[in-house]
N, C-alpha and C positions, 0 to 999 in steps of 0.2 A: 721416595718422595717424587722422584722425577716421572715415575710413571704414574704416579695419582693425579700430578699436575696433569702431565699430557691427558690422561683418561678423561680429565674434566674438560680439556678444550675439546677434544671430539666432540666428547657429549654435546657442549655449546655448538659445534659446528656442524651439530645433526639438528638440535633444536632448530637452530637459524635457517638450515636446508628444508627445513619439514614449515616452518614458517612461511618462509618465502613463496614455497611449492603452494600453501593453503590460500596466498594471496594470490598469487597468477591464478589459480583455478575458479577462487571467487571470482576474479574479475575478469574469466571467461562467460564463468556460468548469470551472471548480472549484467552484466555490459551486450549478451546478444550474440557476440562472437561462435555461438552453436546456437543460434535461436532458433532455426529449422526444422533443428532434432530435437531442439526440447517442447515446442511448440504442438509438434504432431501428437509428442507423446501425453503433450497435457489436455488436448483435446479426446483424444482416442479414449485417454482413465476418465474423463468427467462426463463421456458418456455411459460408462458402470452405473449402476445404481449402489450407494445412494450414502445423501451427506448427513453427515457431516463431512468436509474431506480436510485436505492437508489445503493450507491457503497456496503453495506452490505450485507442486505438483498435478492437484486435483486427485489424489488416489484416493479413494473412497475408503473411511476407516469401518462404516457396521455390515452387517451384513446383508446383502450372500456375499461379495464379495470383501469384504476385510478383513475375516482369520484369514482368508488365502494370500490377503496384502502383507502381512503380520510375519505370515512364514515368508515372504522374501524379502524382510526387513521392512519394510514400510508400515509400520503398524504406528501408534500415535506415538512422537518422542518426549519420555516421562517427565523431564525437567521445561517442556510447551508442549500441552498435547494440542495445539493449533497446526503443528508440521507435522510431517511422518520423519522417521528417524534418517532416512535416507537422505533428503533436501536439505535438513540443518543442523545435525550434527557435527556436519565438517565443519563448517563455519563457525558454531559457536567452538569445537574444539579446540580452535588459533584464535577463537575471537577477533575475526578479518572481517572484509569486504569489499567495496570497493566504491571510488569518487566514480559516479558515471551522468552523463548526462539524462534524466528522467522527470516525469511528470510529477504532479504532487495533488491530490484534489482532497479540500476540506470544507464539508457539506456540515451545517450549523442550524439546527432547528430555532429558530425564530419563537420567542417568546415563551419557553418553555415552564417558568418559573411561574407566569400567570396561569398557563394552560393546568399549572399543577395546583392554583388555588384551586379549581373549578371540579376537579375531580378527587373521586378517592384515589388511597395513595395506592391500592390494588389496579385502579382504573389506567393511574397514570404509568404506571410499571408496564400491564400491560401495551399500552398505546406506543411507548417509548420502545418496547421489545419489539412489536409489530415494524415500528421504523427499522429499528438494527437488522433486523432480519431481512426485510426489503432491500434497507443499502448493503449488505453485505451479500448477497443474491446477485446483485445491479451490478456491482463492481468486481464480481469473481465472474461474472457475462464478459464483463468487458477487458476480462485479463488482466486483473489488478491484484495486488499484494492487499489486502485488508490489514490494513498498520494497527489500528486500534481503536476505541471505543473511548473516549474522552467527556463525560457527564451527557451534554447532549447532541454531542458531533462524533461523528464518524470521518476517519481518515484511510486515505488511499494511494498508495505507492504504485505508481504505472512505470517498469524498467522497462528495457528493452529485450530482454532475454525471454520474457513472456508475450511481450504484445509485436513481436517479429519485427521491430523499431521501432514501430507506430504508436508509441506510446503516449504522444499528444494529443491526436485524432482520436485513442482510445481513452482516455479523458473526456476530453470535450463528450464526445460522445458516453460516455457513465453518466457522465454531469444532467445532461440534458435527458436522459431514460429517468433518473431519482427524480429529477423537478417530474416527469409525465406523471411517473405513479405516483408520488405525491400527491396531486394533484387529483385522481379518478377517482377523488370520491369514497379510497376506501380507507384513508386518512383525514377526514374532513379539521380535525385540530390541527393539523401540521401544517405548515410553513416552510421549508428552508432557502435557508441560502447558500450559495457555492462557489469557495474560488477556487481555481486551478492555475498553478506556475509551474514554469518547464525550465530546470538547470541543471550545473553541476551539484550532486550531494553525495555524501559518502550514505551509502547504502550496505545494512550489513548488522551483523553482531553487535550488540551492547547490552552492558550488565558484567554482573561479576556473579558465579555461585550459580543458585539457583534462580536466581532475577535476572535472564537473559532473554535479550527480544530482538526481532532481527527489525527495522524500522530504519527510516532516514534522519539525516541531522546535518545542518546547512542554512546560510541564507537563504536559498530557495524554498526549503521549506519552513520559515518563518513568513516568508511575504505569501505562500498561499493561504498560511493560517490567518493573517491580517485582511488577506482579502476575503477569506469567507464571515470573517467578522463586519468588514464592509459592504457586505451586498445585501441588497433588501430582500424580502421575501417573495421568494419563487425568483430569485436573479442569480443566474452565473455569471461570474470576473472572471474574464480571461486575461493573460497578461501578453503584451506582444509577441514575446519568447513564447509563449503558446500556440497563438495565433502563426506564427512564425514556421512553428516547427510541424503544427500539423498540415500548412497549408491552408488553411481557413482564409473563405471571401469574407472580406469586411467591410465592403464598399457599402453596405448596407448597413452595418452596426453602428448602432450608437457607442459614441467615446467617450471614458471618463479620465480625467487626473487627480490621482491621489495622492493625497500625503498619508500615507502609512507610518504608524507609531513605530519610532526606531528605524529609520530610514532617513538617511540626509538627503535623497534627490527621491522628488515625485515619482508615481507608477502609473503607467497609461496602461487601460482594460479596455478593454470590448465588451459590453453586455448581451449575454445570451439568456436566452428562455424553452422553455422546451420542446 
């Protein structure tokens, strides 16, 4: 008895070791703390041809090169083929992550419920794919985590670990590329609007099973979703902490204060355009 006892606290004191180890390395690999090296190497793989690829990494999963990705593990991982098995296996393994300071942008298409009386539903599928593919294009330019696809918004995760800390400046900047091509005419039904907030959020794993997504969750990223719900069309909300963190002149910017649903104190923005 006594050594089945003992045998089960190791065990627990290896789980706990192998725990802890999966938390420090997320929040190496999220927080920036090697963002140099992982930087190069996500630049260097996303000039390969050609995507689909992992939203991390950038390794290209089809071919020519993704059997060769595949055989050094990086091929798409089965339970999200959005990663390669490499970038977030560990992570969903401990189901960890990390609180780290990062951006949040949530781009919200404008009137989309009318745009779909107007068309077929074929039409409107297409038009709306045509967006996702654009913002999702816009925001893996600008070094972004592509969080998800929500009816007719798309969301985006700017850590530091990919955008070499710049992860506000690389915001703001996504923000203001999606309002340009919006805008040229090869969307003429589109619309959107966009806010971005810069804080603390835990960044990382969640889900249980087979329904695990690696995404943010935090007040910060509820005040940028509330801000892209307040911004009119073709308008970027930036929040000061935005403004703040990437260095942005504002002397020039218009200011707004808002009361934000679910918010006991007002939010000051800056309005940007493209």
């Amino acid at each position: 008895m006594g050594q089945i006892i003992g045998g089960e606290i190791a065990v627990a004191h290896d789980q706990d070791k192998r725990l802890a180890e999966g938390i420090r390395r997320a929040h190496m690999f999220l927080s920036g703390e090697a963002a140099s090296r992982f930087q190069r190497g996500r630049r260097m793989l996303s000039m390969l041809p050609s995507a689909p690829r992992c939203k991390l990494c950038a390794v290209p999963f089809s071919a020519p090169f993704g059997p060769f990705m595949r055989m050094l593990g990086k091929g798409r991982w089965p339970k999200n083929p959005k990663y390669c098995r490499a970038c977030f296996s560990e992570l969903v393994r401990y189901r960890v992550g990390a609180e780290i300071n990062c951006s949040l942008l949530f781009a919200d298409v404008r009137g989309s419920t009318s745009i779909a009386e107007t068309l077929r539903p074929t039409e409107f599928t297409a038009l709306m794919n045509t967006f996702f593919e654009t913002a999702s294009r816009i925001l893996v330019e600008h070094d972004a985590i592509v969080d998800k696809f929500v009816g007719d918004e798309v969301i985006g995760i700017f850590v530091p670990a990919i955008t070499a800390g710049r992860h506000a400046a690389s915001a703001i900047a996504a923000g203001r590329a999606l309002l340009a091509a919006t805008e040229a005419g090869r969307q003429p039904h589109l619309a959107i609007g966009i806010g971005i907030n810069t804080g603390v959020a835990y960044v990382g794993a969640v889900g249980e099973g087979e329904q695990v997504e690696l995404t943010a969750m935090g007040d910060p990223v509820n005040v940028a979703a509330r801000l892209a719900s307040a911004a009119g069309p073709r308008e970027l909300l930036v929040t000061e902490s935005t403004a703040g963190e990437a260095s942005l002149e504002t002397s020039g910017l218009e200011q707004r204060t808002l009361a934000l649903k679910g918010k006991s104190e007002s939010t000051t923005v800056y309005v940007l355009h493209a």
